[in-house]
N, C-alpha and C positions, 0 to 999 in steps of 0.2 A: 365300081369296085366294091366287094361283099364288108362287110364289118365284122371281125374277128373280136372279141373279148379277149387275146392274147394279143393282140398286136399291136402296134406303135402306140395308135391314139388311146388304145384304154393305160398304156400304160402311161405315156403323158397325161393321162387324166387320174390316175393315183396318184404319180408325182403331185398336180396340182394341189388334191387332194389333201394328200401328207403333209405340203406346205403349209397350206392353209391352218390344217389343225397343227403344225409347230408356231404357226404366230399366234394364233387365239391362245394357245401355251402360254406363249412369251408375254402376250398382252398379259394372261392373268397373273403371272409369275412378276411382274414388275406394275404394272398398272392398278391391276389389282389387290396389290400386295395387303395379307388381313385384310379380306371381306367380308369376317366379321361371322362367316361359316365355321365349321368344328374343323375344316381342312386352312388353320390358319397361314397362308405362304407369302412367308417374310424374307428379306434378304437384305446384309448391310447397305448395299448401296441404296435400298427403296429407300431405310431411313435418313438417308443422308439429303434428298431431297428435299422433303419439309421440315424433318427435325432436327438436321442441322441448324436450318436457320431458327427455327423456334429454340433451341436448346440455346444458340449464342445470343439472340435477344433478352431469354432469361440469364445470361453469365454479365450481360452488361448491364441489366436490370438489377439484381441484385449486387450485384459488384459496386456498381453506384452507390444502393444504398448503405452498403457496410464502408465507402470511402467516408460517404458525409457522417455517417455513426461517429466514425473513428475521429475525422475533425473537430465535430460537437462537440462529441458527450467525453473524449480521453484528451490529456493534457501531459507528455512525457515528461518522464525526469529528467530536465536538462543539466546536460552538461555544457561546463565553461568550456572553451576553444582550448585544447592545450589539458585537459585536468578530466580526459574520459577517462576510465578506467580500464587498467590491463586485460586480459583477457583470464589473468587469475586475480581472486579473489573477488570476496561477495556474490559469488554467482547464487543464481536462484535456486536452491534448496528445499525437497522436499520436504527435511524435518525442520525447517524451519527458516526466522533472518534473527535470532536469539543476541540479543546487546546484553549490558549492563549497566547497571544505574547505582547510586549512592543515595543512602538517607541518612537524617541523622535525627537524635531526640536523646530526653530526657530519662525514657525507658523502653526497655523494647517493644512496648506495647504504643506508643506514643511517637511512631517516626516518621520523620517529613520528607520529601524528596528535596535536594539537594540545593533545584531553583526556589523554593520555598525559603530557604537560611538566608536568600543574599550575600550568597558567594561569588565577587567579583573576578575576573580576570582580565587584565587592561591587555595583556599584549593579544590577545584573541579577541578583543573588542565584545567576551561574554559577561555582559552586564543583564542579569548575574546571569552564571553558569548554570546548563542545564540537562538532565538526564536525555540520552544513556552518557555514560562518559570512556567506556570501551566497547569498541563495535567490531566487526570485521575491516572494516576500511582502516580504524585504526593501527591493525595489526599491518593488514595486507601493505599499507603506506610505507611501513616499515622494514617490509622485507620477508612478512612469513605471513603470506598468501592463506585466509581463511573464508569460509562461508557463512561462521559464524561463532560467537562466545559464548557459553553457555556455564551451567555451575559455577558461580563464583564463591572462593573462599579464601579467608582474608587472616593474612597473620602479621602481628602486629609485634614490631621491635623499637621501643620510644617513640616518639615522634613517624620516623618510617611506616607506611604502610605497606603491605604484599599481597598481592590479588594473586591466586592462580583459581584456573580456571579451562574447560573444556573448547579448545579449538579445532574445529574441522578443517583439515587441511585440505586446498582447493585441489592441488594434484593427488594426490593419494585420498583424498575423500574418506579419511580416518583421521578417528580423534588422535590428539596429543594434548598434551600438557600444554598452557603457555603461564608466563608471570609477567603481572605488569608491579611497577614501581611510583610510589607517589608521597612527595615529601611536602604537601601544600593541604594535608587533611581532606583528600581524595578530590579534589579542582583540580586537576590533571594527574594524569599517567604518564608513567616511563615505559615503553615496552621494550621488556628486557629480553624476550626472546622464548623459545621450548626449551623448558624445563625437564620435558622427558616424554621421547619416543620410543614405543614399543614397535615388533610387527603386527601388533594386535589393534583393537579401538581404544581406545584409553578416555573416560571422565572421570567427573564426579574427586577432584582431589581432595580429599581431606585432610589437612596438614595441622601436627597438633607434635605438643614438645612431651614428653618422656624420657626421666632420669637427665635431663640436661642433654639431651637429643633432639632435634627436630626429624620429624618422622613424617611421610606422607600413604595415604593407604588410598590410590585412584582406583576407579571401576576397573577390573579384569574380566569380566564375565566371559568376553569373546574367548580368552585361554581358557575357562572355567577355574579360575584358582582369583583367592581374596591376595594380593600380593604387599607387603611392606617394605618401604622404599625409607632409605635412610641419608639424612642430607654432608654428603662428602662437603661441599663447599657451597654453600647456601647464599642463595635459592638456585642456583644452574646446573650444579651437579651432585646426581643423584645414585643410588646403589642399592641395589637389592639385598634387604636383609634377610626376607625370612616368608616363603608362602605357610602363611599362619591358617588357611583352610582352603579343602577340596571342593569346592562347591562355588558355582557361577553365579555368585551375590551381584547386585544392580545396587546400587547409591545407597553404599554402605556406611557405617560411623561406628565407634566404638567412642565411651564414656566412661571416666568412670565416676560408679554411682555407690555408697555404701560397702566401701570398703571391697569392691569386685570391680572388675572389667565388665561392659555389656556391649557388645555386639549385635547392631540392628540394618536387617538388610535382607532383600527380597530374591527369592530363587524362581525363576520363572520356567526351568525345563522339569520341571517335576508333572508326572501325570495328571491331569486334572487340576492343574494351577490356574490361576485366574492372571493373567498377565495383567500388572499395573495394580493387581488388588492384592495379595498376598506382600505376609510380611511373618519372618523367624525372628528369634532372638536365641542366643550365644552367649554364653557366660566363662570367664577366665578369671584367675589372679593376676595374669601381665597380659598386657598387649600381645605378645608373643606366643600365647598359648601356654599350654593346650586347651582347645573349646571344648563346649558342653552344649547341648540342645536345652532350650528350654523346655517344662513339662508339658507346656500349653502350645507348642508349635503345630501348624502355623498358627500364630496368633489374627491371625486374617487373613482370608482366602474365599473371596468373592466380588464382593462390593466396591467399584474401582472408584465410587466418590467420597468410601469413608477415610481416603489419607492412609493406607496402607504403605505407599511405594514412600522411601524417604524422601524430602523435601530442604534438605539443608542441613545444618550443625545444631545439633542439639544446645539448652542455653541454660543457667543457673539462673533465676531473676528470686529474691527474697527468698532464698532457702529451698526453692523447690521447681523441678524437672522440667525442662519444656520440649519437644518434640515438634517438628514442621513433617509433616508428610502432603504430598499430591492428590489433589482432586483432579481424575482422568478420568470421571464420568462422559463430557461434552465431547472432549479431544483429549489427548494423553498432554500433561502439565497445564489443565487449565488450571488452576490457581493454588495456592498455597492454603493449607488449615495449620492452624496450631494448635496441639494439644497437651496439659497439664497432666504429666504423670502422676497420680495417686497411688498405686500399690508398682515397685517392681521387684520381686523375689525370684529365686530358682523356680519356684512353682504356680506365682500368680504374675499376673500384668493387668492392670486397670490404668486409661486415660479416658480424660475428656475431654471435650472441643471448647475450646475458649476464643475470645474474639480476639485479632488480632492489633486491630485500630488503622490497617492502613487504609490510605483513601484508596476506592478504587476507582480506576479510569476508564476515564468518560468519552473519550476522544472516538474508538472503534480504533481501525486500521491506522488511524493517522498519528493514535500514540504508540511511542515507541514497544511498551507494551500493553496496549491498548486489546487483545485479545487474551494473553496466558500470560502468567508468570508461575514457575513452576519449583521455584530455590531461592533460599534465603538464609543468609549467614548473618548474626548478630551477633557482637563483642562489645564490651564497656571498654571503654578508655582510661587514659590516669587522670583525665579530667574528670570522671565520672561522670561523662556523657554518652551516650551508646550509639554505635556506627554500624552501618548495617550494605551488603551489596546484596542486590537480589539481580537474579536476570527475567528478559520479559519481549514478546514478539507480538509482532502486528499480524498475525496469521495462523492458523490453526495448523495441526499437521496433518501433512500431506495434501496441503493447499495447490502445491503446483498439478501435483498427478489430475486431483477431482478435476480445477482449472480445465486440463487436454480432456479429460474425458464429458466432462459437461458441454465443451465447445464443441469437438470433434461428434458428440452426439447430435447435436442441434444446427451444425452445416448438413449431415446424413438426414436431417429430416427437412432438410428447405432441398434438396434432390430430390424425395420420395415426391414433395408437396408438386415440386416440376413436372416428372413424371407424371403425376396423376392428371394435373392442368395441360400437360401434351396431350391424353388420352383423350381427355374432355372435347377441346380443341380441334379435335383429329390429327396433330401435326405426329403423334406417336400411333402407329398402327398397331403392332404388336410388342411385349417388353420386354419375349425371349425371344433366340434367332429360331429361325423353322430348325436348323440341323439339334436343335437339343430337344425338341418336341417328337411325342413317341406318336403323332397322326401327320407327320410329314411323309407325305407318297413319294417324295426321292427318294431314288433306289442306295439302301447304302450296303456296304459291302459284307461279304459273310462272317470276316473276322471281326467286325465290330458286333454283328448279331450276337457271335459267339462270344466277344465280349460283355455284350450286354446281360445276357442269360447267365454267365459266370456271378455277374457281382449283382447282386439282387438289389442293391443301395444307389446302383449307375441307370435304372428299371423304373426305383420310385421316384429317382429325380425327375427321369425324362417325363414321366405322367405327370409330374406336378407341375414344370413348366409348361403342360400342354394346359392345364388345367388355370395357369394364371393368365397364359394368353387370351384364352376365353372367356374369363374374366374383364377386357377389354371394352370386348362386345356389351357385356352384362352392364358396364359403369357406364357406357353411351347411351346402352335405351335407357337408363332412368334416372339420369342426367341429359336433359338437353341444353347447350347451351343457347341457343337462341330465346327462349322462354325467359320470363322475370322471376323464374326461383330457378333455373341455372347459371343469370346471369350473377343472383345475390351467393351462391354459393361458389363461382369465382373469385367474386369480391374476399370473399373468403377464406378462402385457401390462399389469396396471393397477402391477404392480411395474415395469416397466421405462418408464411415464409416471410415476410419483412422481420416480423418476433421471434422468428428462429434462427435467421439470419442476424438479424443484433445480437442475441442471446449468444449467436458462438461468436461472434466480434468479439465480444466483452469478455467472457471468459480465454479466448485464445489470445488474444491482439492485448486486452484490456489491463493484465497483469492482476497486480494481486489488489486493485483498488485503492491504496494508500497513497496519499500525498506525502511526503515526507519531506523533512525539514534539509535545510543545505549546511552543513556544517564549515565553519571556518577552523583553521589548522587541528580538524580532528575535534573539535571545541564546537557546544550546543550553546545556544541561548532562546530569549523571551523576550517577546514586547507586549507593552498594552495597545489594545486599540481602541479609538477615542472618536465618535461621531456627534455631531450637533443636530437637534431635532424638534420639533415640535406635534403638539398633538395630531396635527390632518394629518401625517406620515407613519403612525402607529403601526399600520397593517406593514408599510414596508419596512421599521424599525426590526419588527418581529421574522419576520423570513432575515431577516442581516444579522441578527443575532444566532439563530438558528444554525445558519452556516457556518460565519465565521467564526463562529465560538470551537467547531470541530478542528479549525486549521492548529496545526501541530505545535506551532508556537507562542499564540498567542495564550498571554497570562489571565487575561483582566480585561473586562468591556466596559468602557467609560462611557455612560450616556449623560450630554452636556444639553441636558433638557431650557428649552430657550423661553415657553409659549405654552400655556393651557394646564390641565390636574395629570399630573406627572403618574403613568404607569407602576403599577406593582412589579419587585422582583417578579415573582412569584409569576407575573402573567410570560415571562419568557421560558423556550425552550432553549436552556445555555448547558453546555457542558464545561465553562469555566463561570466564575464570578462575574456578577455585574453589578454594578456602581451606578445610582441616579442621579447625579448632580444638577439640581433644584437651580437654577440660573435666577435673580432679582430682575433683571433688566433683561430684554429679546434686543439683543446686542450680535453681533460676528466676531465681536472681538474676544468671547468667550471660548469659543473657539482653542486660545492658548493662551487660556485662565492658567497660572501657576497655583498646581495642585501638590501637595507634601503628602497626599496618599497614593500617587503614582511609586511604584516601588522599583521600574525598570527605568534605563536610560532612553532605550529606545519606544516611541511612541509612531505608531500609523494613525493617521489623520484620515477618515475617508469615510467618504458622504454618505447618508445612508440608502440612498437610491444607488449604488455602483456595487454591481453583483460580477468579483472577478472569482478565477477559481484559487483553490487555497493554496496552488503550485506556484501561480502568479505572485501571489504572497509571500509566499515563502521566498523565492527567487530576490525581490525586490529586498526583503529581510538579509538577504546576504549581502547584496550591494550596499546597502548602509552598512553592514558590521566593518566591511573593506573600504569606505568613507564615512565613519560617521561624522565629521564634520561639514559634510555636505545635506542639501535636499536630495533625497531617492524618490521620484514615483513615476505615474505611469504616464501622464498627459503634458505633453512637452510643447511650451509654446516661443516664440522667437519676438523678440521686441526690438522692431527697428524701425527706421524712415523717418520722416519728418515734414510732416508732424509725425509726432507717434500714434499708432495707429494697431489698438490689441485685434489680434486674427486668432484662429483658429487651428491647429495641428498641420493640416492642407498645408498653409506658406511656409512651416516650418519646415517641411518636408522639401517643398518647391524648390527653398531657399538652404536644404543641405544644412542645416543647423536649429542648435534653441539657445537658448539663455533665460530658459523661464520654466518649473517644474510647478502646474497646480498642486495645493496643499490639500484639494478634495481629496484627494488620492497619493500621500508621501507618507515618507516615512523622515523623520528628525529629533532630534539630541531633545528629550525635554528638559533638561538642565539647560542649556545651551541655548536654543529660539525661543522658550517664554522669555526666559529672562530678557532677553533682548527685544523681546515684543512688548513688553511692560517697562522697558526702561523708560529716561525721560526722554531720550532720544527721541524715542517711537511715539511721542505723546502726541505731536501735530498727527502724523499719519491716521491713531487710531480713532480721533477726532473726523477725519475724513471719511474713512471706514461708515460711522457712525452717521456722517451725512449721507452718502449715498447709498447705505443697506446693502455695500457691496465691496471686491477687493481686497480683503483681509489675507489672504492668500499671496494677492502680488506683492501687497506691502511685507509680508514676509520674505518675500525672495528680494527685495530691496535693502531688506536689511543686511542679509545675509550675506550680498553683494558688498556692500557698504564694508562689511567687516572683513573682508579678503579681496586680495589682486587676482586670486588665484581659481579656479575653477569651483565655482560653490551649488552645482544642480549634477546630479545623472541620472540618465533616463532610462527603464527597463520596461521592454514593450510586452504589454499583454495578451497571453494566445487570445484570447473576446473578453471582452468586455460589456455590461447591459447596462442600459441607464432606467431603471425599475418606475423614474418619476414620469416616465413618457404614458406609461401603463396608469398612474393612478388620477393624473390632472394637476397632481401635488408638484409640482415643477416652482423651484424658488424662482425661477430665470426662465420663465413662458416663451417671452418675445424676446428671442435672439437678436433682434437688432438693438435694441434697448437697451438689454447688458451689454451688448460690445459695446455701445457708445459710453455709456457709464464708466465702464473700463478703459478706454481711450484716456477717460479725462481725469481718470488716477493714473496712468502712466505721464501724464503730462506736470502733474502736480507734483507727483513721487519723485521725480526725475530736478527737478527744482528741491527738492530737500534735503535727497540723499543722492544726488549723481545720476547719471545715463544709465541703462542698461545696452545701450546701442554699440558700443563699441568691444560686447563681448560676445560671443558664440563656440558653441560645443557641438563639433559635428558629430552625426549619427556613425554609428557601426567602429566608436573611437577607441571603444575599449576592445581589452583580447577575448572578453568572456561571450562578446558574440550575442547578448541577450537588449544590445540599444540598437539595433536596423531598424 
């Protein structure tokens, strides 16, 4: 039979043909996918192949690491079981978490913060009392849901004090008026409620008497009018007397100065104004008007850190003018200046800056206003002592915003760094899909052509993704990863996503940094804290000071030096005082020496090798205010059997119980346990002490026992805990078995003087705050 080129078998032999070249197609279309040629051909499912699994290695990879970050390095602010907070009030706010605080002094140059006087309050267990003393939680507790306090000004009826002051309201997220109430010389508040809501923002109250009027003139800027409020029935209700000017003044005041009225306050929509740095003044016969510009306006109009924006209530001290305005060079309200007016006429104004005297704080984030304070009100009393509110925030503004945007940047760059480490890898073939690349040979349709040709911007896209895909190729040939400089520039890159990865932890997850103090009913306070030491421990004295001294509460660091030439202040990094207490004898029983320059009742006892964080602290600092007649701390042990036999936290745990809190780590009544450690009572015990170089601690909670039927230890478990003595050799208590036997044979002894501890126990997770499991 002849062979035809048209018939059957040539045509079964194109089919074959045509086959053939659609699998070599296929092959290249998926097997091939980016070959790394200018014809890059990708498609989702290729990458779904490897780079699925390399992309979910990297999410469990890093995910890992931002869990353990988060464990380590952040310690939340807990809440007691029953005592979280609503869903309004105190929420995070980007202008800020703005409290208030009380000082007091002999002039207003000269004022102390409030825990400074040794202002006690027993039913709040605030020994003494301590700044802020109205916050948001205060309000919100009460019923009118805020984010925060801000401007405080203070008006004064005998005895009575009157705080009003700028609250942001958590639903409506606009100021209002609020007043608090306080008949104890500002140691607690009454909060009596909003004093006055507009539909507008409302601060900056400044409330001052006229003709036998009390009068208040709050910020209106959002209406653009200065507006004068007249008090119907004082301080709650209020009535508009009189919009006394046209113009959208910011933290405004009026004085009068030399026989005129003067109006001082800053217009920020004017063309060419410097927001936070300009400032006008206004001249009248009455309050009421009519004003007059001064000749010199604006008297400031640039510079946001010379004190332009007002800063508080102007003050009379010795015959002569004072002025607070705003330094918002750093952040808007970082700190307050004061300045002494010298000339003010229709046509001149001259001040200068003069010091003010307050301390400034040292803490950072962790004091209440440890970042800005930005207003301050001073008044003389009839005692002729002067009282002063200022307000003050652990955070700068617009703290939350920067927060997302620092974090959300630096998650966007541990993705880039992946990507790039897929590419490396080979597990990422190409980073765009072929269909957005303008050299993909799939046929696509006329109306997209015609699309594409329409929009010149849809043209350069597609060129540039062909152009990043090719790119690909470019980073493979000169990167090899199999080579010892591809292999150190992995290292590399997966090092600089773990740092980018923490970095957004921290800012997204991590909050705004501060530890902050736990307050009892609305009510702050302060302890000293008080370690025993000697010279081989210096290096870790020094890092314990460093720290703790930031924690929010503490007053005062007592060093109860035992052994060796006693360290300089001066060689420590503290942000509160420290005290050396020079010890005659290397005793333990020093320990809870009665000292008459402890100024708090509350005292922390803790070793100087124990590095907990200052939440921990704090935490614990609240369970003693809600027992101070007990021991609070952190290491709970159980004392039982027979013989008696001291263990380790382990049996405590085993056994569902303790009845023993170490004093390396407590907190307790210094009025209360020295005395009772140096009574005569205690004399055999501390005698024992003294023989064995050891036990000081248990013979404390024997005492303490001794002295009640009734529950005398609670235990508050710490997120970690480090014991620093392991790190330097300096371990008082090396061989672990040694001290426990030592310690056996003071429970044996103890137990003979002062009673059993065996027959009591305090199970774990007993209280409702949830913080003893």
């Amino acid at each position: 039979m002849g062979f035809s080129p048209g018939g059957g078998n040539g045509s079964a032999n194109n089919n074959n043909s045509t086959s053939h070249h659609n699998n070599i197609n296929n092959n290249t279309s998926c097997g091939g996918c980016c070959n790394m040629s200018l014809k890059c051909r990708c498609k989702w499912r290729c990458l779904m192949s490897s780079g699925f699994v390399f992309f979910f290695g990297c999410f469990v990879l890093f995910g890992s690491v931002a869990t353990f970050y988060v464990w380590f390095a952040f310690t939340p602010y807990y809440y007691a079981r029953g005592t979280t907070p609503s869903a309004l009030g105190c929420q995070e706010d980007n202008e800020g978490s703005w409290s208030v605080g009380v000082f007091f002094g002999d002039s207003p140059f000269h004022l102390k913060p409030i825990e400074a006087m040794n202002v006690w309050r027993n039913k709040s267990a605030a020994w003494p009392v301590a700044n802020p003393v109205v916050t948001c939680a205060s309000l919100s507790k009460s019923g009118f849901p805020s984010n925060f306090v801000a401007d405080p000004f203070l008006y004064v009826q005998g005895d009575t004090l009157y705080m009003f002051y700028e609250t942001k309201n958590s639903i409506t997220m606009q100021g209002d008026i609020g007043v608090s109430k306080s008949s104890d010389k500002g140691a607690t508040w009454q909060q009596l409620g909003i004093a006055l809501d507009e539909e507008w923002h409302l601060s900056y109250p400044y409330v001052f008497t006229y003709l036998g009027q009390i009068y208040m003139m709050p910020e209106s800027s959002m209406n653009g009018e200065v507006r004068l409020y007249r008090a119907l029935s004082f301080p709650m209700q209020w009535t508009l007397e009189k919009v006394i000017l046209k113009k959208p003044f910011v933290d405004s005041f009026l004085i009068n100065y030399d026989g005129a009225y003067w109006l001082f306050g800053s217009d920020h929509s004017g063309f060419g104004t410097t927001k936070n740095g300009q400032l006008e003044i206004w001249y009248s016969s009455s309050p009421l008007g009519p004003w007059k510009p001064h000749k010199k306006n604006p008297i400031y109009n640039g510079d946001r850190s010379v004190g332009a924006r007002n800063g508080g209530r102007p003050f009379f001290y010795n015959g002569n003018l004072y002025r607070f305005g705003q330094d918002c060079a750093e952040t808007y309200g970082k700190r307050v200046r004061t300045f002494k007016v010298e000339v003010l006429t229709k046509d001149e104004y001259k001040e200068v800056d003069v010091p003010l005297g307050l301390p400034a704080p040292t803490k950072g984030r962790n004091a209440w206003n440890g970042v800005r304070f930005h207003h301050l009100d001073v008044q003389q009393l009839n005692t002729g002592g002067w009282i002063a509110v200022m307000d003050g925030d652990r955070v700068p503004s617009g703290d939350s915003v920067h927060r997302f945007i620092v974090g959300t940047a630096s998650v966007a760059i541990v993705a880039i760094l992946v990507i790039s480490l897929g590419i490396l890898l080979g597990a990422v073939k190409c980073m765009i899909p072929l269909s957005w690349c303008t050299h993909n040979s799939g046929k696509r349709s006329d109306v997209f052509l015609a699309c594409e040709r329409s929009y010149f911007c849809l043209s350069k896209l597609r060129r540039f993704c062909s152009r990043l895909n090719r790119s690909v190729s470019f980073l493979r040939g000169r990167i090899k990863p199999n080579t010892c400089a591809g292999r150190l520039v992995l290292a590399i890159y997966l090092a600089f996503g773990v740092a980018a990865m923490c970095t957004g932890v921290k800012y997204i997850y991590g909050g705004s940094g501060a530890e902050e103090a736990y307050p009892i009913k609305g009510h702050y306070s302060q302890f000293t804290l008080l370690t025993m030491t000697y010279d081989a421990r210096l290096w870790n004295l020094k890092m314990y000071v460093k720290h703790y001294s930031r924690c929010s509460s503490v007053r005062e660091i007592v060093v109860v030096w035992n052994k060796g030439i006693p360290p300089e202040v001066s060689d420590f990094d503290s942000a509160v005082p420290v005290r050396i207490r020079v010890e005659k004898q290397n005793s333990l029983n020093n320990r809870f020496r009665l000292d008459s320059l402890i100024k708090t009742r509350a005292v922390l006892e803790l070793d100087d090798d124990i590095m907990m964080t200052c939440n921990d602290i704090e935490r614990g600092f609240r369970i003693w205010r809600e027992h101070p007649d007990r021991i609070v701390g952190f290491y709970p042990r159980l004392i039982d059997g027979s013989p008696l036999k001291y263990r380790g936290e382990k049996y405590a745990r085993n056994h569902k119980g303790y009845n023993m809190i170490l004093t390396g780590a407590a907190f307790l009544d210094s009025q209360v346990a020295f005395e009772r450690y140096w009574s005569e009572e205690a004399s055999q015990g501390r005698a024992l002490v003294d023989k064995f170089f050891n036990c000081e601690d248990v013979l404390m909670n024997y005492l303490y026992a001794n002295a009640s039927s009734s529950q005398n230890v609670e235990y508050v478990r710490p997120a970690w805990a480090i014991d620093t003595s392991k790190l330097s050799g300096a371990a008082i208590s090396r061989n672990t078995q040694v001290h426990y036997n030592k310690r056996s044979n003071c429970l044996v002894n103890f137990s003979e003087m002062y009673g059993t501890l065996a027959g009591r126990k305090w199970e774990f997770d007993g209280r409702k705050d949830g913080w003893d499991v």
